[in-house]
N, C-alpha and C positions, 0 to 999 in steps of 0.2 A: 330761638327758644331751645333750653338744655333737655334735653331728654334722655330716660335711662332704662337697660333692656336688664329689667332683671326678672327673677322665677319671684315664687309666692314666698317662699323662704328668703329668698334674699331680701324684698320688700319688705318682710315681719323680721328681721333681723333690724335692719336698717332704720326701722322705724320705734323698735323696743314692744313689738306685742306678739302674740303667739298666731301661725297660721291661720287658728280656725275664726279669730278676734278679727283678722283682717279680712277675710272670707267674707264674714257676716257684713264688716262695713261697707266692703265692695257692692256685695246683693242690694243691701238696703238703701246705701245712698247709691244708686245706682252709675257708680263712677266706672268707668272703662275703660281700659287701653287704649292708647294711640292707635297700637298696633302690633304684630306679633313676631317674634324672629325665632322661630323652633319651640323650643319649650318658654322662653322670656316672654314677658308684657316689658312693650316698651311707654312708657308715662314721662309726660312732662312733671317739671321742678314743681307747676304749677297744679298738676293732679294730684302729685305725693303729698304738696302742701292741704290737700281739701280731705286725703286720707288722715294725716293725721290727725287734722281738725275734725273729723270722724273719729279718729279714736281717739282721742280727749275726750269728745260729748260722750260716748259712750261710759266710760271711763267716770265718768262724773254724774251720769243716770241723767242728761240731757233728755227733753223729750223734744227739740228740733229735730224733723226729718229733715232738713239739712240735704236733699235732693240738689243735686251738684248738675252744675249744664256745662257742656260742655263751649270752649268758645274758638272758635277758629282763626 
């Protein structure tokens, strides 16, 4: 599985939405890093994908909690 080690900005960069947009989708759908390397979240291809499917619903005034599980 592809994984990538990036800060909060590079994610909101990468994803086209602003820091605090993906903050919130982080809290709410309560999606988490793999895991941390200094300041980076490292996420699978497959968390970035359930992010931005979060920020779409949001984006669109979804009311899915859309609570993301993690799968190993």
């Amino acid at each position: 599985m592809v994984q990538a080690a990036l800060t909060i900005g590079e994610l909101a960069e990468r994803l086209g939405a602003k820091k605090h947009q993906l903050r919130y989708a982080l809290l709410t759908r309560e999606i988490r890093p793999t895991a941390r390397a200094g300041r980076a979240w490292i996420y699978s291809e497959g968390d970035i994908e359930r992010i931005r499917a979060a920020l779409a619903d949001m984006a669109t005034g979804s009311k899915r909690t859309g609570k993301a599980t993690r799968h190993a």
